[in-house]
C-alpha positions in Angstrom: 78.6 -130.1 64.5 75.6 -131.0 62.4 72.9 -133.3 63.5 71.9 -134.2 60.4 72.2 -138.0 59.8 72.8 -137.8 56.3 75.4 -135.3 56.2 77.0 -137.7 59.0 76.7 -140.5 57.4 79.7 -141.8 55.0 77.3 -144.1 52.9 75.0 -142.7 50.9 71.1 -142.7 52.2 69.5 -144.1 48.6 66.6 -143.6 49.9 67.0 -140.0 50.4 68.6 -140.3 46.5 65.2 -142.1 45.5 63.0 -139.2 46.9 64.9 -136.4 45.9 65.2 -138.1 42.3 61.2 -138.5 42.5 60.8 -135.1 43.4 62.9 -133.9 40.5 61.2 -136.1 38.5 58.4 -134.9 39.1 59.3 -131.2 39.0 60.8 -131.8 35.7 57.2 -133.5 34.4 55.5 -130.8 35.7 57.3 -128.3 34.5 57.2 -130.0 30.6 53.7 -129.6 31.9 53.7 -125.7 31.6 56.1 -125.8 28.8 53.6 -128.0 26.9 50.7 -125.9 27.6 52.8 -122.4 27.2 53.6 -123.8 23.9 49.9 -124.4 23.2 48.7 -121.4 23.9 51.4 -119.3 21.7 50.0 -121.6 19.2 46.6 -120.5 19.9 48.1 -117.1 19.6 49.4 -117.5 16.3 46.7 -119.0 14.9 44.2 -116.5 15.9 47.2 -114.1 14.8 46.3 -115.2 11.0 42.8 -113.7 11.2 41.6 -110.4 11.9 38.4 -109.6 13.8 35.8 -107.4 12.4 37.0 -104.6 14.2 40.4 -104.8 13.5 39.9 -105.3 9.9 37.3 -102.3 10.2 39.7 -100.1 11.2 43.0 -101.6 8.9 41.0 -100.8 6.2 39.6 -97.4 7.1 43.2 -96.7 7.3 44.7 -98.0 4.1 42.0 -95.8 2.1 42.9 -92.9 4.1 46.4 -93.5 2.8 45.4 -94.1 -0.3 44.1 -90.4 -0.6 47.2 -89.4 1.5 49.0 -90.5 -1.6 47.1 -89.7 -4.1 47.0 -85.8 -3.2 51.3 -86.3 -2.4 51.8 -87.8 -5.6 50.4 -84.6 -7.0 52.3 -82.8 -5.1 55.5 -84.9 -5.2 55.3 -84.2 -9.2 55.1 -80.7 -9.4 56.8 -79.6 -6.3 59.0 -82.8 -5.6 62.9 -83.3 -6.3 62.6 -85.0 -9.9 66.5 -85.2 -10.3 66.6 -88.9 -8.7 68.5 -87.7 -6.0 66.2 -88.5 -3.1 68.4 -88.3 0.5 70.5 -84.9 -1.3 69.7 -81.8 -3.1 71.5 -81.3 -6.2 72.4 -77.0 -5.7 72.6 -76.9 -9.6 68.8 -78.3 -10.1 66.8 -75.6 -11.6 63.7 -75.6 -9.7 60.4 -74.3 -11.4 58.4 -71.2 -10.2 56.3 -73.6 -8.1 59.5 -75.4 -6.7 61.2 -72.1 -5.9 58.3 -71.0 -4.2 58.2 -73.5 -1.7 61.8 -73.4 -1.2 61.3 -70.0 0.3 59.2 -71.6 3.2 61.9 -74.2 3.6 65.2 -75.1 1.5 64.7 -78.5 1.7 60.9 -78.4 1.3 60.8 -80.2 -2.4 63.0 -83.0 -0.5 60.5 -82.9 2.4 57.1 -83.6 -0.3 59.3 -86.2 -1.7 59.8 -88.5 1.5 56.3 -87.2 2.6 55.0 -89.0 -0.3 57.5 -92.1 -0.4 56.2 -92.1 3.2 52.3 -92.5 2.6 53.1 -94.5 -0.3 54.3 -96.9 1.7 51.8 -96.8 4.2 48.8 -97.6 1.6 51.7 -100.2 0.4 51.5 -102.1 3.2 48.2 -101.4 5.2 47.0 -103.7 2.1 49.3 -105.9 2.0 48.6 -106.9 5.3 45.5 -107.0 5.5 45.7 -109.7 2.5 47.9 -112.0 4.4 45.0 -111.9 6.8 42.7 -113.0 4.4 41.0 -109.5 4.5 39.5 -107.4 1.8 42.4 -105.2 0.3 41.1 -101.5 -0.2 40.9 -100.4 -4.4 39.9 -96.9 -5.4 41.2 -97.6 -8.9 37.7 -96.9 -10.3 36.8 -93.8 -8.4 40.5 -92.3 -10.0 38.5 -90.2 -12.5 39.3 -86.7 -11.4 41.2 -84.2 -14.3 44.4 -82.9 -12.4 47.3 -79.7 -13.1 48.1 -79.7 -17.0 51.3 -77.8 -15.6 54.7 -78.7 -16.6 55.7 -81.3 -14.0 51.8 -83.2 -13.7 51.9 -86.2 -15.3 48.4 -86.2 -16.2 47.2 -88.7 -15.0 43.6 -89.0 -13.6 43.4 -88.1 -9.6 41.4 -89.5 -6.9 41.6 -86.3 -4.8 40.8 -82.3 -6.3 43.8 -79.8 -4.8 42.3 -76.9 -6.9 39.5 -76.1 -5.0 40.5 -76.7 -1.3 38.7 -74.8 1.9 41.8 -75.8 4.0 40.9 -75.5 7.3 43.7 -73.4 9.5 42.6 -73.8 12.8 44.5 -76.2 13.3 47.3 -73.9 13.9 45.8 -72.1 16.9 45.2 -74.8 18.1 48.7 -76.6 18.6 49.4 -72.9 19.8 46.2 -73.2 22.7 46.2 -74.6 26.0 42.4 -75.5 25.7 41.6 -79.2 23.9 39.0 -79.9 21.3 38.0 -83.3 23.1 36.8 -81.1 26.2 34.3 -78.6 24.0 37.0 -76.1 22.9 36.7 -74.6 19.4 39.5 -72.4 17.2 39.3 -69.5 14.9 41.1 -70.0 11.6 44.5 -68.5 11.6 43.8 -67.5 7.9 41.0 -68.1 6.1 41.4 -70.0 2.4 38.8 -70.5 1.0 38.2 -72.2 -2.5 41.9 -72.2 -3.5 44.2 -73.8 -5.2 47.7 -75.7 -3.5 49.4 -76.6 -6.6 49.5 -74.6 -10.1 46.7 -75.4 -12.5 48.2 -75.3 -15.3 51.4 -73.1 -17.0 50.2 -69.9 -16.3 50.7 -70.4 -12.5 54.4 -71.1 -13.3 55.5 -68.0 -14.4 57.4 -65.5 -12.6 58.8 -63.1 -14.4 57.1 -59.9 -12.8 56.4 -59.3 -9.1 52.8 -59.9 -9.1 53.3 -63.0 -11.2 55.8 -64.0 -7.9 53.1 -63.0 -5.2 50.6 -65.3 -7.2 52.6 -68.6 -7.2 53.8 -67.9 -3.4 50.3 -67.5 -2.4 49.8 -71.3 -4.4 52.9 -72.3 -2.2 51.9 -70.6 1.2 48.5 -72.6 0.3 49.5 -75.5 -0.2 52.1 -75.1 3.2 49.0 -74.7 5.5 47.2 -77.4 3.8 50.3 -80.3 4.6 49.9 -79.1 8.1 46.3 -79.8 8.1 46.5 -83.4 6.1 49.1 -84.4 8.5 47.8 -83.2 11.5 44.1 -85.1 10.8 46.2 -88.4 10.7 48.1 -88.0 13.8 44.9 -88.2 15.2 43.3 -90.4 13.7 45.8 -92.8 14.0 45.9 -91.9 17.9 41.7 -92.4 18.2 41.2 -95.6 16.2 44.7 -96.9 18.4 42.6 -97.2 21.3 39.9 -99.9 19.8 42.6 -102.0 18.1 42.0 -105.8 20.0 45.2 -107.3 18.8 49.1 -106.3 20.0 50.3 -106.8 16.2 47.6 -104.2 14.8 48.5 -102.1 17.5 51.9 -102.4 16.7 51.0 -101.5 13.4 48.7 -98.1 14.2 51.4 -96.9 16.8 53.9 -97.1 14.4 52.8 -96.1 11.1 50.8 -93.0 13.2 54.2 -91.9 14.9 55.4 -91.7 11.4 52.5 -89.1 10.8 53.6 -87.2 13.6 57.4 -86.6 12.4 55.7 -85.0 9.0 52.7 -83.0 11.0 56.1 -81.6 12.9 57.4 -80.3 9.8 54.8 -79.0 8.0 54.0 -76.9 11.5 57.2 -74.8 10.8 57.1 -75.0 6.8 53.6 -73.0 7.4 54.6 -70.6 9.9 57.4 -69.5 7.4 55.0 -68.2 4.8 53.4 -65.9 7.5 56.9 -64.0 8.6 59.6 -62.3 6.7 61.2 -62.2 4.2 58.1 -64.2 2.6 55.2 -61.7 4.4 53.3 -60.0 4.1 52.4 -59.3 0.7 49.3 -60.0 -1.5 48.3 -62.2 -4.5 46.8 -59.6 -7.2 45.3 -62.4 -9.1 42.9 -63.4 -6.3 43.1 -61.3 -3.6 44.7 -63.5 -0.9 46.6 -61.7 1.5 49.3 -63.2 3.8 50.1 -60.9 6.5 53.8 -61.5 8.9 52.1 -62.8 12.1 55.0 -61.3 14.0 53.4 -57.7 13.5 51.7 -57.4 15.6 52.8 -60.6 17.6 49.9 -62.8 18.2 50.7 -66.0 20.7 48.2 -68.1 19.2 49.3 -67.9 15.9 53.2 -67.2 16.5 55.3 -68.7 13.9 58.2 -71.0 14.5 56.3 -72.5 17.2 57.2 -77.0 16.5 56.0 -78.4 18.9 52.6 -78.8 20.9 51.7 -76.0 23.6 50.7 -77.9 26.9 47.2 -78.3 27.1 44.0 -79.4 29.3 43.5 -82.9 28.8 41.0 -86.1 30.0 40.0 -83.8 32.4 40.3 -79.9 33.4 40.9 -81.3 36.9 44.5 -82.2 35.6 47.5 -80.8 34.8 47.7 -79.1 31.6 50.4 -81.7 29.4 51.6 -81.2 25.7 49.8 -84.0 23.8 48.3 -84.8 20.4 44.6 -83.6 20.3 42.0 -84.3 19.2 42.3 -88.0 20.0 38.5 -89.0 20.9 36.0 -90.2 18.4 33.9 -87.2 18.3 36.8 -85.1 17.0 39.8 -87.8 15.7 38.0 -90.8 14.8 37.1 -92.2 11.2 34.1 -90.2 10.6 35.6 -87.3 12.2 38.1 -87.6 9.6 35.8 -88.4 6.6 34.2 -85.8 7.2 36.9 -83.2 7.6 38.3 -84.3 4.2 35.0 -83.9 2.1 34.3 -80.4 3.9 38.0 -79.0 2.4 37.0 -79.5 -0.9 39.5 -82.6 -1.5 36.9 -84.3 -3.3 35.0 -82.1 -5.4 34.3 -83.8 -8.4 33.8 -86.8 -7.0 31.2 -89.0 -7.3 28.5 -90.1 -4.8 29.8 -93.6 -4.7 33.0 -92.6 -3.4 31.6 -90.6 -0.7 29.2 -93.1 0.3 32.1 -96.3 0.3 34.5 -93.9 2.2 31.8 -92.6 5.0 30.6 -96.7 5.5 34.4 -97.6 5.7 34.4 -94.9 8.4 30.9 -95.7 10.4 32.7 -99.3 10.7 36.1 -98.8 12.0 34.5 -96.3 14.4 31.7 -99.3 15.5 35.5 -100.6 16.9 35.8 -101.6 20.3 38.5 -103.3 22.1 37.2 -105.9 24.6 
């Protein structure tokens, strides 16, 4: 039986009542209390949501030009190696492709679909990096003056004027030994090329480069096509990490939300263009060599070499913050030595992607760079 004198009671204690309705009382001021202030701070939250700091914007717009370029040089290659039939989720099997087209469909059938949503990709990218950053009240990034650069007059190129050169290229391979390597750039390792190319071209330069009608006229526009297979690799792989380094100074959740996303986008390609490379370096495609210049593809199945083996997707575990640890498969370089913005500046001007270009150009781009790296998050 309880001793409680309320519960025994039959009236009703209004006393008890009185406290226990101050007490929820007050509970219930209090807790509009928190309310209010949680409501004040998300409101805080927004409102510092509507402007960028210097670092974020820094690095924003570091990436929206690097996108730019990114779809400049697609663009070209969308055009002359692209679908064109309008048909961008299937291939049409009665499209005649051109020499150039063919080429890369050797490496992969669905590789003139692949540069098409590769460049729809980065298009949307440079889209919307700017777009943002003008509903911030940010500075929107415009190369539209540096677009001065004579491209392909092949059939295909629509001639317009180019920001980037794809004609003379040093596309760097190493890259692919890399991915293949358990050691890590960010912890002092360094990688042969897996093939050297040196001052080449990735796309035909003009209707001469399309014909195929003998074999050596074949070899010479699969050697443009092989070219231009290792040089997707090594565009895409540059912005995995750069999108991975400059991801770890972003201040706000929403630009982070932005880099994490728009650089796992950049992995999906680098993924693919891994592969599409690796099948111009095996049969049926190699070995064989371009007459016109003298570049040789050999089969890198024979003799098999690990650190270059073909059909090899995905990233070989690896060393990684420290030796210490167990090796893990990760994206690398990520640090700002090797990844970052000026890392990345610089990579493109030593492959050649600019030749032509003014000094203005260079010197905007390597500022843009300096600044996002200057980055820090709190």
């Amino acid at each position: 039986m309880s001793n409680n004198p309320i519960r025994n009671s039959s009236a009703v204690d209004r006393r008890f009542f009185m406290k226990s309705g101050l007490m929820a009382g007050g509970a219930a001021t209090i807790g509009s209390g928190l309310l209010s202030r949680g409501s004040l701070a998300r409101a805080e939250e927004r409102a510092a949501a509507s402007h960028l700091n210097e670092g974020d914007t820094a690095i924003l717009r570091f990436l929206a030009a690097a996108e730019l370029i990114e779809s400049d040089l697609w663009t070209q290659y969308a055009e002359l190696g692209g679908l064109t039939s309008g048909k961008p989720i299937e291939v049409d099997p009665n499209q005649k492709l051109n020499a150039y087209q063919n080429a890369l469909s050797q490496l992969d059938p669905d590789g003139p679909q692949y540069i098409t949503s590769n460049t729809l990709d980065e298009l949307s990218h440079a889209t919307f990096l700017n777009a943002y950053l003008k509903s911030k009240g940010a500075e929107q990034v415009d190369f539209t003056k540096f677009t001065t650069l004579a491209g392909s007059t092949a059939a295909g190129s629509s001639g317009k004027k180019r920001l980037t050169n794809l004609m003379n290229l040093n596309v760097d391979t190493s890259w692919y030994v890399r991915y293949r390597s358990s050691t890590n750039p960010d912890l002092g390792a360094t990688f042969p090329q897996a093939i050297t190319l040196k001052n080449v071209t990735a796309i035909p330069v003009d209707n001469n480069d399309l014909k195929n009608s003998t074999q050596a006229e074949i070899n010479h526009i699969q050697a443009i096509a092989n070219t231009a297979g290792f040089h997707f690799g090594s565009i895409e792989q540059g912005g995995t990490s750069l999108y991975a380094a400059l991801s770890q100074k972003v201040t706000h959740p929403e630009v982070l939300r932005i880099t994490l996303s728009i650089g796992g986008d950049e992995i999906a390609h680098f993924l693919e263009w891994v592969d599409f490379a690796g099948n111009g370096v095996q049969s049926p495609v190699a070995p064989f060599t371009d007459s016109q210049t003298g570049l040789t593809f050999p089969n890198f199945f024979d003799p098999l070499n690990p650190l270059i083996q073909p059909s090899l997707i995905f990233p070989v575990p690896c060393a990684f913050i420290s030796s210490s640890l167990p090796k893990v498969a990760v994206i690398r370089p990520t640090s700002d030595e090797f990844g970052g913005a000026v890392a990345a500046a610089d990579f493109l001007i030593a492959s050649g992607l600019f030749t032509g270009q003014n000094d203005e150009f260079l010197d905007t781009l390597q500022q843009m760079a300096f600044d996002a790296d200057q980055a820090f998050r709190p």
